[in-house]
N, CA, C and O atoms as a Tinker XYZ file with bonds, in Angstrom:
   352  protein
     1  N    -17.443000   -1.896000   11.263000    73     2
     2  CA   -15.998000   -1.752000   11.129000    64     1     3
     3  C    -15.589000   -2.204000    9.727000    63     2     4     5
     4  O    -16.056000   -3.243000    9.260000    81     3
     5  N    -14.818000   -1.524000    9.120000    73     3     6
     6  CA   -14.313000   -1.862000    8.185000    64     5     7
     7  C    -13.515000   -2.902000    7.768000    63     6     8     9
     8  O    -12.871000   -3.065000    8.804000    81     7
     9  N    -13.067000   -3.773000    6.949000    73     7    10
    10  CA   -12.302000   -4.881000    6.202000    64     9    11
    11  C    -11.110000   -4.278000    6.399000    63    10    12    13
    12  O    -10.764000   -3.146000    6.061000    81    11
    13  N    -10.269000   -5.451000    7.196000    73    11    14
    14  CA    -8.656000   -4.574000    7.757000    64    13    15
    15  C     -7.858000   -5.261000    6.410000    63    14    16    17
    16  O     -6.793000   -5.873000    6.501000    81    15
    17  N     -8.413000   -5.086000    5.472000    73    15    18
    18  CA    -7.588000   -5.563000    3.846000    64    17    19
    19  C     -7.028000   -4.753000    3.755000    63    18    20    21
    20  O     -7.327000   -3.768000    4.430000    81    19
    21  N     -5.948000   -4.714000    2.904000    73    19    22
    22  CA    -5.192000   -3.564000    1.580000    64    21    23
    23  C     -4.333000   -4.505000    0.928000    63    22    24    25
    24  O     -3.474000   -5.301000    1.308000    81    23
    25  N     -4.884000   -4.129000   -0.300000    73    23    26
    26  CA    -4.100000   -4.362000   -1.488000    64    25    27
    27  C     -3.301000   -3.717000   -1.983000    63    26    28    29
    28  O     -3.792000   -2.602000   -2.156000    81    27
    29  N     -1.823000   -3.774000   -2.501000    73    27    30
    30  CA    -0.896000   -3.169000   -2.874000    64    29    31
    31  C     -0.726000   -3.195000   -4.674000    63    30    32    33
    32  O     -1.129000   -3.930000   -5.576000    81    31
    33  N     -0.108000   -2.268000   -4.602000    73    31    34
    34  CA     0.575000   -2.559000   -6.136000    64    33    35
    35  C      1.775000   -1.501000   -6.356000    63    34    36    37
    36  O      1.736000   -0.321000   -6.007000    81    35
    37  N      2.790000   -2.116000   -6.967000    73    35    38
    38  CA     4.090000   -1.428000   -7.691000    64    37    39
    39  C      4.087000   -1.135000   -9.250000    63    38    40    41
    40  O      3.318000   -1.637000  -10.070000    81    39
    41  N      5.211000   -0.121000   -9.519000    73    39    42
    42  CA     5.519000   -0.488000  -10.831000    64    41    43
    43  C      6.514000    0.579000  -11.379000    63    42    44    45
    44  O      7.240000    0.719000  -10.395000    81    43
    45  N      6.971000    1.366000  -12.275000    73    43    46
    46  CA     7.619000    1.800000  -12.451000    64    45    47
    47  C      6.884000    2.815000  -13.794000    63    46    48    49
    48  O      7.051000    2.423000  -14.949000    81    47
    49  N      6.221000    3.891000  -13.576000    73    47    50
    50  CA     5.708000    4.332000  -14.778000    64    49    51
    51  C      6.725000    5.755000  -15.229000    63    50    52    53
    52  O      6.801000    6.716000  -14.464000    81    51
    53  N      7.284000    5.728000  -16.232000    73    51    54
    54  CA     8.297000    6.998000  -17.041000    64    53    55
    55  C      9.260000    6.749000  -15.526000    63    54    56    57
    56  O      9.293000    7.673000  -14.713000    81    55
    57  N     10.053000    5.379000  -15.227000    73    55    58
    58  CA    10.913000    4.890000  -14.668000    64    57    59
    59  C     10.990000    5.238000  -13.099000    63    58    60    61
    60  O     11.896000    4.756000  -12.419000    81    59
    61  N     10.072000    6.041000  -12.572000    73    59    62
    62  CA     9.865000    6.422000  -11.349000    64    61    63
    63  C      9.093000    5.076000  -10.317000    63    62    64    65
    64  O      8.168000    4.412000  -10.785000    81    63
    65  N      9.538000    4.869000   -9.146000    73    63    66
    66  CA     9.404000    3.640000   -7.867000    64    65    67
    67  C      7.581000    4.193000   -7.610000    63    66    68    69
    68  O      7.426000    5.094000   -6.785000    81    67
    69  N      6.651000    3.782000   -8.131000    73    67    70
    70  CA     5.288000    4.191000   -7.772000    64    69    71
    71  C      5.202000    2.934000   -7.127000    63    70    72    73
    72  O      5.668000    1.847000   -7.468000    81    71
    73  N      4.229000    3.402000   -5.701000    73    71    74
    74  CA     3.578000    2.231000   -4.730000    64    73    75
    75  C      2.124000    2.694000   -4.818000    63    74    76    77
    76  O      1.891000    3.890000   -4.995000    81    75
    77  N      1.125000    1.795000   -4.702000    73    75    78
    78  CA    -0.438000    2.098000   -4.009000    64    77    79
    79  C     -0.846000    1.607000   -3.100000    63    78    80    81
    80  O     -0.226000    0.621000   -2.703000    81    79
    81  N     -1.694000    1.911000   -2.570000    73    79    82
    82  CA    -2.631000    1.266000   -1.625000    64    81    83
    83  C     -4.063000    1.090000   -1.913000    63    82    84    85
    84  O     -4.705000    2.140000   -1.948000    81    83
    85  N     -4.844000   -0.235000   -2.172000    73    83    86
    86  CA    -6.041000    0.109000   -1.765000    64    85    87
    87  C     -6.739000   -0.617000   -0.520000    63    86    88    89
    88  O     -5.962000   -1.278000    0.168000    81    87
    89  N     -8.366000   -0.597000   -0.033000    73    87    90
    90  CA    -8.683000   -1.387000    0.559000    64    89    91
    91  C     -9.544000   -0.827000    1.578000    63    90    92    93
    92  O     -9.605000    0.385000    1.784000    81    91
    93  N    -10.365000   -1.891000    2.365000    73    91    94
    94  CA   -11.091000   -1.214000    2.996000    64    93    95
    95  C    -10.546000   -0.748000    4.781000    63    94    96    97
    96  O    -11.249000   -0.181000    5.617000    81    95
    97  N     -9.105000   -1.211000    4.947000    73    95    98
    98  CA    -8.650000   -0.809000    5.935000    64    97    99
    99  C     -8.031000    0.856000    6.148000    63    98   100   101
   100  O     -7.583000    1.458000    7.124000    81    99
   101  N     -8.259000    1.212000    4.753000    73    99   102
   102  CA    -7.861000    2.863000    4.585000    64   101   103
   103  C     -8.877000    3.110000    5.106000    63   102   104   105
   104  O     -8.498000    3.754000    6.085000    81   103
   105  N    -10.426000    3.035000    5.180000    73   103   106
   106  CA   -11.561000    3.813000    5.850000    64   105   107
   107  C    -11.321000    3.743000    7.342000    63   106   108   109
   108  O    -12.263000    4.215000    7.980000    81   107
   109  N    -10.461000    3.349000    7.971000    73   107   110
   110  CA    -9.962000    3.444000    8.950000    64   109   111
   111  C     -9.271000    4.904000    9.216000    63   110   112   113
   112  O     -8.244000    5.175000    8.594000    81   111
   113  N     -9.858000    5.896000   10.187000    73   111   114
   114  CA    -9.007000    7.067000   10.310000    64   113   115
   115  C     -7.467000    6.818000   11.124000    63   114   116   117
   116  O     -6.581000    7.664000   11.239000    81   115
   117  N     -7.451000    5.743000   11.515000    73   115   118
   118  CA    -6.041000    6.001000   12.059000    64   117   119
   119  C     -5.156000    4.984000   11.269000    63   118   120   121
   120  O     -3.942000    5.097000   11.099000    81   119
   121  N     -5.780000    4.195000   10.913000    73   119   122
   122  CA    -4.574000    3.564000    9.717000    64   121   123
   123  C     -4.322000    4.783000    8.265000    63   122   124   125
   124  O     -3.238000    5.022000    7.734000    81   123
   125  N     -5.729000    5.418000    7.876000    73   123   126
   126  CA    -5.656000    6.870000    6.942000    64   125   127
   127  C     -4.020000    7.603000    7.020000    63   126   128   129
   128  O     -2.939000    7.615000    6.432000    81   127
   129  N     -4.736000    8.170000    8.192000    73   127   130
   130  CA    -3.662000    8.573000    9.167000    64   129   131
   131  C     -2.571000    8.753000    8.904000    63   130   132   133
   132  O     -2.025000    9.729000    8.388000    81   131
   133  N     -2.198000    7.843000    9.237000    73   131   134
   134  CA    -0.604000    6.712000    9.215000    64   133   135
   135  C     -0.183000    6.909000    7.949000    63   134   136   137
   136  O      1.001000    7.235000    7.860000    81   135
   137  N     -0.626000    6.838000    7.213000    73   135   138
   138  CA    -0.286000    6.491000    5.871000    64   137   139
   139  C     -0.701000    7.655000    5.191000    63   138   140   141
   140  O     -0.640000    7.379000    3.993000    81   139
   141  N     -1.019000    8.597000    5.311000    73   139   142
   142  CA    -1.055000   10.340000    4.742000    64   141   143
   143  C      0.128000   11.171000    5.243000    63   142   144   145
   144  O      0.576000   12.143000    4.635000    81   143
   145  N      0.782000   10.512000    6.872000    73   143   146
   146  CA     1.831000   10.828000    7.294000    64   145   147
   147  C      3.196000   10.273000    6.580000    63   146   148   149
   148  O      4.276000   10.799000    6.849000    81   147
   149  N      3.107000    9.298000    5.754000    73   147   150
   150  CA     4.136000    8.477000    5.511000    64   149   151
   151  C      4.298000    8.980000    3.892000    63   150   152   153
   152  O      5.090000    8.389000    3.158000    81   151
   153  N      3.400000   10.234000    3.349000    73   151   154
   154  CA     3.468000   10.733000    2.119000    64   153   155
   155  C      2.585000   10.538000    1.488000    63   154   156   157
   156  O      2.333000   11.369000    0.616000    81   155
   157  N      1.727000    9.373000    1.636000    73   155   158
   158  CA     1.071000    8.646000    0.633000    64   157   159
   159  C     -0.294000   10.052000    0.280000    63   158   160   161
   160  O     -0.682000   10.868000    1.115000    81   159
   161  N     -0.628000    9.977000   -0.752000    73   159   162
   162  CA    -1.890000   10.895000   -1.651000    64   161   163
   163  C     -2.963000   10.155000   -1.709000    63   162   164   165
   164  O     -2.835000    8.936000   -1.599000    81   163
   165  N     -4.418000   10.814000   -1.918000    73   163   166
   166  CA    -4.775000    9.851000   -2.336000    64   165   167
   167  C     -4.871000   10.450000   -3.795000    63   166   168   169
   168  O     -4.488000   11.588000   -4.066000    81   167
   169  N     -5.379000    9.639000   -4.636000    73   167   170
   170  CA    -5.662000    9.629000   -6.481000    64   169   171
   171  C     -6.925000    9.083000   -6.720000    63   170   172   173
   172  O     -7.177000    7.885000   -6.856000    81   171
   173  N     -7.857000   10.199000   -6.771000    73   171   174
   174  CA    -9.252000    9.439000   -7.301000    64   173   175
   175  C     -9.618000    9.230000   -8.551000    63   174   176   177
   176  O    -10.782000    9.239000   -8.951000    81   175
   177  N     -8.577000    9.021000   -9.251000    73   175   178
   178  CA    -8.738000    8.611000  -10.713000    64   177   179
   179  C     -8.289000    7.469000  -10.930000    63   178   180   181
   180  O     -8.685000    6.746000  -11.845000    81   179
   181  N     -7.130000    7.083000   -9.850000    73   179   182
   182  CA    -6.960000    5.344000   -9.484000    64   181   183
   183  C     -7.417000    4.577000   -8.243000    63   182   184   185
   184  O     -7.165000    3.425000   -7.889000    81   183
   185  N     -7.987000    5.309000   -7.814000    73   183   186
   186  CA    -8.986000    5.146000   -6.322000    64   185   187
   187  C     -7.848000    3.944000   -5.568000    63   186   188   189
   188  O     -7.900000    2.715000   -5.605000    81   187
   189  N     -6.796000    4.903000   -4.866000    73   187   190
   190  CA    -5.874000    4.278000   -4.260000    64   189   191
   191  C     -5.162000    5.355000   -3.742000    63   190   192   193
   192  O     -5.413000    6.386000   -4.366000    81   191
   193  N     -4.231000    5.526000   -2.677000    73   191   194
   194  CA    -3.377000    5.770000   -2.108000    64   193   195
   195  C     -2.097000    5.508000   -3.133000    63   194   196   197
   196  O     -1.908000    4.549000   -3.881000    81   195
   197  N     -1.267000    6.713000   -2.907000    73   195   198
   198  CA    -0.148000    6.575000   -4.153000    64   197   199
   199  C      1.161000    7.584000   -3.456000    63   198   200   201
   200  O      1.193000    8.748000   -3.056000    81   199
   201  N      2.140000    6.519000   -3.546000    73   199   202
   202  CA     3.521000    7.941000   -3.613000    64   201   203
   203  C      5.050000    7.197000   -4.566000    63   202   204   205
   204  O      5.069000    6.758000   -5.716000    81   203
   205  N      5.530000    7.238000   -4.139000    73   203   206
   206  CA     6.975000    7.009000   -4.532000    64   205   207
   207  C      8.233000    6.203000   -3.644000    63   206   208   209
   208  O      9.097000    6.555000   -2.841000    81   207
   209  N      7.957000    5.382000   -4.052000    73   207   210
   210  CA     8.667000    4.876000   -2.983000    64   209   211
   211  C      9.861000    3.026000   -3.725000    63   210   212   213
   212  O      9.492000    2.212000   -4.571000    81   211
   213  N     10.999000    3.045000   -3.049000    73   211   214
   214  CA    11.701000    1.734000   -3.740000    64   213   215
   215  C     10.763000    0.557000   -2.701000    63   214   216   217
   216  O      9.838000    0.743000   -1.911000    81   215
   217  N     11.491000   -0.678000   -3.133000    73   215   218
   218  CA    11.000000   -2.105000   -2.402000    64   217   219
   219  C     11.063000   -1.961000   -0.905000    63   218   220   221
   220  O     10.163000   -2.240000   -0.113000    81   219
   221  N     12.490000   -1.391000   -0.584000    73   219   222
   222  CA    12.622000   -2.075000    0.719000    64   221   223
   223  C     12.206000   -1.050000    1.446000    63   222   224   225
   224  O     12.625000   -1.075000    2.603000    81   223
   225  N     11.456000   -0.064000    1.137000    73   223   226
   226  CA    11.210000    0.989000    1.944000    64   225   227
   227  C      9.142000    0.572000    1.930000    63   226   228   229
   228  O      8.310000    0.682000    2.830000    81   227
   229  N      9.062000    0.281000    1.035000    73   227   230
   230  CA     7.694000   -0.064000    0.919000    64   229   231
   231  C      7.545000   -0.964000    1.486000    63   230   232   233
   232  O      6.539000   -1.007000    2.194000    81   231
   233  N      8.563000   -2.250000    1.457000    73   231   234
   234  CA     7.793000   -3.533000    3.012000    64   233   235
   235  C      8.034000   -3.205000    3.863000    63   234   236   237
   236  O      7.427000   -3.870000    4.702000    81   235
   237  N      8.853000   -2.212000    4.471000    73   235   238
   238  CA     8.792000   -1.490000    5.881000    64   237   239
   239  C      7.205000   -0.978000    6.317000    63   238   240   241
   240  O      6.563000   -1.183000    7.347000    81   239
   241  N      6.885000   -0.255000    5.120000    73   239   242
   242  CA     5.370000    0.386000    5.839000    64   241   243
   243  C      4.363000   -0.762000    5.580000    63   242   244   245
   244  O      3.216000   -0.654000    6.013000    81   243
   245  N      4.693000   -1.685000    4.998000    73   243   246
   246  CA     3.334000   -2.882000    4.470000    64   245   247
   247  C      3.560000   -3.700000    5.806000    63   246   248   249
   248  O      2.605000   -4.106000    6.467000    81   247
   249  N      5.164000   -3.966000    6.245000    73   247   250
   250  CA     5.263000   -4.768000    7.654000    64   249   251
   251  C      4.669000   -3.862000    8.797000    63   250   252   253
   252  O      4.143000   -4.533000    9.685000    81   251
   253  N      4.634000   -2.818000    8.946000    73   251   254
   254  CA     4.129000   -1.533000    9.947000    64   253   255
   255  C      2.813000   -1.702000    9.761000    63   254   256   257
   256  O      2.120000   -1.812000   10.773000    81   255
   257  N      2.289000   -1.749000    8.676000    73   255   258
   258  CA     0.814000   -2.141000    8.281000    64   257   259
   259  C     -0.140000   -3.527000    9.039000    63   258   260   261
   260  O     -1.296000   -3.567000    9.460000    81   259
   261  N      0.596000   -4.229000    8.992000    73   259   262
   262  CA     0.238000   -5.542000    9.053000    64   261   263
   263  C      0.108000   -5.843000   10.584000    63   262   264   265
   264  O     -0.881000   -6.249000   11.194000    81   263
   265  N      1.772000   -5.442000   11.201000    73   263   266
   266  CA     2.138000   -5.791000   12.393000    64   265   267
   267  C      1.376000   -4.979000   13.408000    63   266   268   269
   268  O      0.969000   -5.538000   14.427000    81   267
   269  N      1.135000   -3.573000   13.177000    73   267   270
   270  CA     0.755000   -2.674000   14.050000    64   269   271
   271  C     -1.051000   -2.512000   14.366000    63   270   272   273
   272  O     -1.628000   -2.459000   15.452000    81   271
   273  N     -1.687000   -2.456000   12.794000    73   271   274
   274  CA    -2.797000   -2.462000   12.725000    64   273   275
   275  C     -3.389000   -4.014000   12.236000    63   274   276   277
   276  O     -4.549000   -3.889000   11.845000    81   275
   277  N     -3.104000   -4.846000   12.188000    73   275   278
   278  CA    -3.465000   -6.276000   12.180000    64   277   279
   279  C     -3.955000   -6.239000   10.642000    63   278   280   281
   280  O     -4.812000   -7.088000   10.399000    81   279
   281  N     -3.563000   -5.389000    9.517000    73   279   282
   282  CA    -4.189000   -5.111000    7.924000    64   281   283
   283  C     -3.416000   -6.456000    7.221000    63   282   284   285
   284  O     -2.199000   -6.640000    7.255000    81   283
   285  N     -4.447000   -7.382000    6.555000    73   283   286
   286  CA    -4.335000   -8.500000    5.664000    64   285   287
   287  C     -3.635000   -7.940000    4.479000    63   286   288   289
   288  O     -4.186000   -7.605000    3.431000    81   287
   289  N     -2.386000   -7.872000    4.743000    73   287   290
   290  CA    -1.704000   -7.067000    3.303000    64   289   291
   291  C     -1.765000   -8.525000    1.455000    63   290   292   293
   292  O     -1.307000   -9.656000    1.293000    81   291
   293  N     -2.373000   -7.804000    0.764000    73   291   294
   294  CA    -2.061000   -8.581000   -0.048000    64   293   295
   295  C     -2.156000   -8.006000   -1.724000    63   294   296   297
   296  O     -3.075000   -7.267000   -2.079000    81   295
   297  N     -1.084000   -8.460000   -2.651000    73   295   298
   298  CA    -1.058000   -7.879000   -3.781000    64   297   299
   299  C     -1.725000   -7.561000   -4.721000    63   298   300   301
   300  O     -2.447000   -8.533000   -4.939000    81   299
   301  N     -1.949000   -6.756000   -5.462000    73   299   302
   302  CA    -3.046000   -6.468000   -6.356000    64   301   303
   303  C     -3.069000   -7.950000   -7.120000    63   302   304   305
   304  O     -2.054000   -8.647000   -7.113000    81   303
   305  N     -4.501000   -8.458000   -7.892000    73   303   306
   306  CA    -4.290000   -9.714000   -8.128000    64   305   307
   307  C     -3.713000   -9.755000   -9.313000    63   306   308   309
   308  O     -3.039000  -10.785000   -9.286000    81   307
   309  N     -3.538000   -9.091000  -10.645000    73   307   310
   310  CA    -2.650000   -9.290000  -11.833000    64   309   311
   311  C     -1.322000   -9.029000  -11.354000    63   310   312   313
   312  O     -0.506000   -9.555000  -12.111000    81   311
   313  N     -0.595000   -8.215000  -10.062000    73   311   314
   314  CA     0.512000   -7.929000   -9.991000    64   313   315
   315  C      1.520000   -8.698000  -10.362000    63   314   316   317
   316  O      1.643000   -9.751000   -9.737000    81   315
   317  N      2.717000   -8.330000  -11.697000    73   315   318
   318  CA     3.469000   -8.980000  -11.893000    64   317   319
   319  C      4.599000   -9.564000  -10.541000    63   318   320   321
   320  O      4.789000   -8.971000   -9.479000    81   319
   321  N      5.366000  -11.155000  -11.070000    73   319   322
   322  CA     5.638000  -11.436000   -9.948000    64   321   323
   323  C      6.578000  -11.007000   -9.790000    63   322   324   325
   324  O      7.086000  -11.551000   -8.810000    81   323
   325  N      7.487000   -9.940000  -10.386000    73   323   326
   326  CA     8.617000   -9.435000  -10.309000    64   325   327
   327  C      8.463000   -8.172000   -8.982000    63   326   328   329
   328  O      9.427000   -7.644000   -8.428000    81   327
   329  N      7.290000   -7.943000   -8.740000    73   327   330
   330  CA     6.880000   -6.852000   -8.105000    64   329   331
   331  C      6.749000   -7.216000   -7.002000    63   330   332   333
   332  O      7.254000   -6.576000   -6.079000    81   331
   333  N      5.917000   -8.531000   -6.760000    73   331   334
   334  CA     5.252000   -8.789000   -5.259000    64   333   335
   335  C      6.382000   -9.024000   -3.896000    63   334   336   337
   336  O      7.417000   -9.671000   -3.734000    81   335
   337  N      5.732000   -8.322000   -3.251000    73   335   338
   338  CA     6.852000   -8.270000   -1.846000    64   337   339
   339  C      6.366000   -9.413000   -0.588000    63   338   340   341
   340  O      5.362000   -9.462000    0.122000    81   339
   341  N      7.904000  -10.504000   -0.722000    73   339   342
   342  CA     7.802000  -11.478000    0.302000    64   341   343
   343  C      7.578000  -10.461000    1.668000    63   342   344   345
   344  O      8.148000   -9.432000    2.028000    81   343
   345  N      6.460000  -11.272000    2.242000    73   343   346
   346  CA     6.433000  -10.568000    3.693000    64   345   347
   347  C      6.390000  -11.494000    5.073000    63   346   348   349
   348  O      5.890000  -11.373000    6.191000    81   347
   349  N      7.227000  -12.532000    4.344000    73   347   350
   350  CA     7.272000  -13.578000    5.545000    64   349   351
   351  C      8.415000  -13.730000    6.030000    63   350   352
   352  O      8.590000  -14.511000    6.966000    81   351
């Protein structure tokens, strides 16, 4: 079984709300799933899960993440702290 991790990251590149995902809880087909339904791409040139999305719409699916499939959500580790989403 796979590592129910994912790591996140934000940012704003040519001013657009970009979210990612990585981790080994994506090798999961039904967390995949979930989260191919919710828009997300994947990008194998940033080997992550990627769409568009603001803050409060992104801790909705990271709390859906966490709560539903038991996934250790946690931030990419340089992520600035302006970015990281309280999830407590």
């Amino acid at each position: 079984m796979p590592s129910m991790k994912i790591s996140y990251s934000r940012g704003f590149p040519y001013g657009a709300p970009q979210v990612r995902l990585r981790g080994g809880a994506l090798k999961c087909d039904v967390v995949k799933s979930w989260v191919r339904d919710r828009g997300f791409r994947w990008n194998g040139q940033a080997h992550a899960y990627e769409t568009y999305m603001y803050g409060e719409e992104f801790r909705e699916v990271l709390e859906y993440l966490r709560d539903t499939f038991g996934c250790a959500i946690v931030p990419k580790s340089d992520l600035d702290a302006n970015y990281i989403i309280d999830l407590n």
